[in-house]
C-alpha positions in Angstrom: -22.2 -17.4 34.9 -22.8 -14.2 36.8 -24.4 -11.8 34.3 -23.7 -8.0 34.3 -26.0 -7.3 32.2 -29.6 -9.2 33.1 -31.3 -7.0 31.0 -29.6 -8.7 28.0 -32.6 -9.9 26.0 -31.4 -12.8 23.4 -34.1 -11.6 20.8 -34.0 -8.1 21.0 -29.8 -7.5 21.3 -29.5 -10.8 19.0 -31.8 -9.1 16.0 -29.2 -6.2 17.0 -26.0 -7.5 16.1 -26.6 -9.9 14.0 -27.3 -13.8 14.8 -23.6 -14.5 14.1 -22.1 -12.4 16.6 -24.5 -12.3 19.6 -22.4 -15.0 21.7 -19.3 -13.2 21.3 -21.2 -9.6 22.6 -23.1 -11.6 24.7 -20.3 -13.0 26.4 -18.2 -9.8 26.0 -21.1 -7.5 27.4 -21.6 -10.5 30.6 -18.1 -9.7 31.5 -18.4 -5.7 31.7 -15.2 -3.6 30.2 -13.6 -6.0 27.7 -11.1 -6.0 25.5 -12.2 -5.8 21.6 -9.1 -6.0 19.7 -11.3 -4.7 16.2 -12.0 -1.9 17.6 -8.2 -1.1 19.2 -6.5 -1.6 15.6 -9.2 -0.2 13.3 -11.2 2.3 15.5 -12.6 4.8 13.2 -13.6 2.0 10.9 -14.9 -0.4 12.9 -17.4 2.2 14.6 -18.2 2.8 10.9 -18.9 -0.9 10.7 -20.9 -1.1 13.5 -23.1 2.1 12.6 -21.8 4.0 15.2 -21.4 7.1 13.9 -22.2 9.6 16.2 -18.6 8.4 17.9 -16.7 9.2 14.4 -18.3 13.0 15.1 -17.2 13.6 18.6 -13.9 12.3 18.2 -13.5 14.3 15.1 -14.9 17.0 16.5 -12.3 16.8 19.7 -9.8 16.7 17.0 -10.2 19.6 15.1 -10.8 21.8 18.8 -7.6 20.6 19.2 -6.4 21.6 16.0 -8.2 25.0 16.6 -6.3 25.0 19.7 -2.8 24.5 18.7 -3.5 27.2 15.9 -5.1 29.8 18.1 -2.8 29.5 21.4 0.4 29.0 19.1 1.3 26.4 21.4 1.9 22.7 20.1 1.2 20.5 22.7 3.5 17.6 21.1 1.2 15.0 21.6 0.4 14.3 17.7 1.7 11.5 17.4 0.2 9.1 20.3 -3.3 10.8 19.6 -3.9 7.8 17.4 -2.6 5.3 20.0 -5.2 6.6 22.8 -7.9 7.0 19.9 -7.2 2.9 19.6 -6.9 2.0 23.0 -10.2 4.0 24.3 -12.1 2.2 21.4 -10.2 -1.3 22.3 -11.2 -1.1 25.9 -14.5 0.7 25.7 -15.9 -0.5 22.5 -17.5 -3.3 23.5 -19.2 -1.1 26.4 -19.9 1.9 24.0 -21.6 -0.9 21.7 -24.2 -2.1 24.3 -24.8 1.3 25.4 -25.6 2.0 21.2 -27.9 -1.1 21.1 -29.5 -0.4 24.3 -30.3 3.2 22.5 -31.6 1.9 19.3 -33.8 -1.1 21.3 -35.6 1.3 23.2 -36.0 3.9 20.3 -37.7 0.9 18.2 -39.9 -0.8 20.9 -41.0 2.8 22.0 -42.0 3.5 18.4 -43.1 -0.5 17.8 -46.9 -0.3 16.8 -46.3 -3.7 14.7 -45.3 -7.0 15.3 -42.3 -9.2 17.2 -41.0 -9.8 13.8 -41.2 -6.1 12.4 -39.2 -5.2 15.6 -36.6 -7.8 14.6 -36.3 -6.7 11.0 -36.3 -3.4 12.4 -33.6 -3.9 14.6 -31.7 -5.9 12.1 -31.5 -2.6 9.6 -30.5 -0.2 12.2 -27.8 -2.5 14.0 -25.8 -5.8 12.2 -22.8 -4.1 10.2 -22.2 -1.9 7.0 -19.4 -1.9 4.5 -20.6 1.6 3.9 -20.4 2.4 7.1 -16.7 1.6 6.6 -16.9 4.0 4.0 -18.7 6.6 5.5 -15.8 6.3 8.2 -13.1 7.3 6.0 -15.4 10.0 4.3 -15.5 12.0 7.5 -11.5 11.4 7.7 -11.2 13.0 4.8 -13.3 15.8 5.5 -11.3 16.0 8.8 -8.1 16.4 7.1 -9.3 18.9 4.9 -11.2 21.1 7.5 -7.5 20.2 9.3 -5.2 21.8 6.9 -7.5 24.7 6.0 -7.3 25.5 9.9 -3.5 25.0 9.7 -3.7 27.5 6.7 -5.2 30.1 8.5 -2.8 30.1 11.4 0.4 29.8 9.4 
């Protein structure tokens, strides 16, 4: 197989996401943009899942300038209701991509920083990468907070 991604290293990017699922990324990140239907139906969440929550914040953030938009111009764009459509389909197609790139970020950050041993980097890499539940929860945290800093905008221009 022709590999996209040469740099792939089994141990580092394996301690990353977890010994389960690095033939599935492996194969997914080999075959450059790929389809990851996880992240297309439960975007928000599976970012969560994956730790990836620095994504949450920018999309959240490009929702409520939109929101601050609407309010402030007066003019409703009418594109409410597909915004969660693209959200799922930009996370379906580049999730898998926006998931190496997160990897290849936290890899460096620990073997930069690595003054200890191979197995100290894996058990390093295996508590910033692999998946949380309260990641998950964090996820709909910030959707909460969204909707409320979303309706007090709404409040302010109505």
């Amino acid at each position: 197989m022709d590999k996209k991604y040469p740099e792939l290293d089994e141990s580092l990017h394996g301690a990353f996401v977890g010994a389960s699922k690095w033939e599935y990324y492996s194969r997914k990140w080999n075959q450059g943009l790929s389809w990851n239907w996880a992240a297309f139906f439960l975007s928000f969440f599976w970012l969560g899942y994956r730790k990836m929550y620095a994504y949450i914040l920018i999309i959240l953030g490009l929702f409520l300038l939109y929101d601050l938009i609407i309010v402030l111009s007066g003019v409703d764009f009418g594109v409410d209701s597909t915004i969660g459509i693209t959200v799922g389909v930009i996370c379906g197609f580049l999730g898998n991509y926006l998931y190496l790139m997160h990897a290849n970020k936290e890899i460096k950050r620990v073997t930069e920083q690595q003054h200890g041993s191979e197995e100290f980097m894996q058990s390093e890499l295996q508590l910033r990468g692999g998946t949380s539940w309260l990641g998950v929860l964090a996820a709909f945290g910030l959707l909460i907070v969204y909707g409320v800093l979303a309706g007090m905008i709404y409040g302010f221009g109505g």
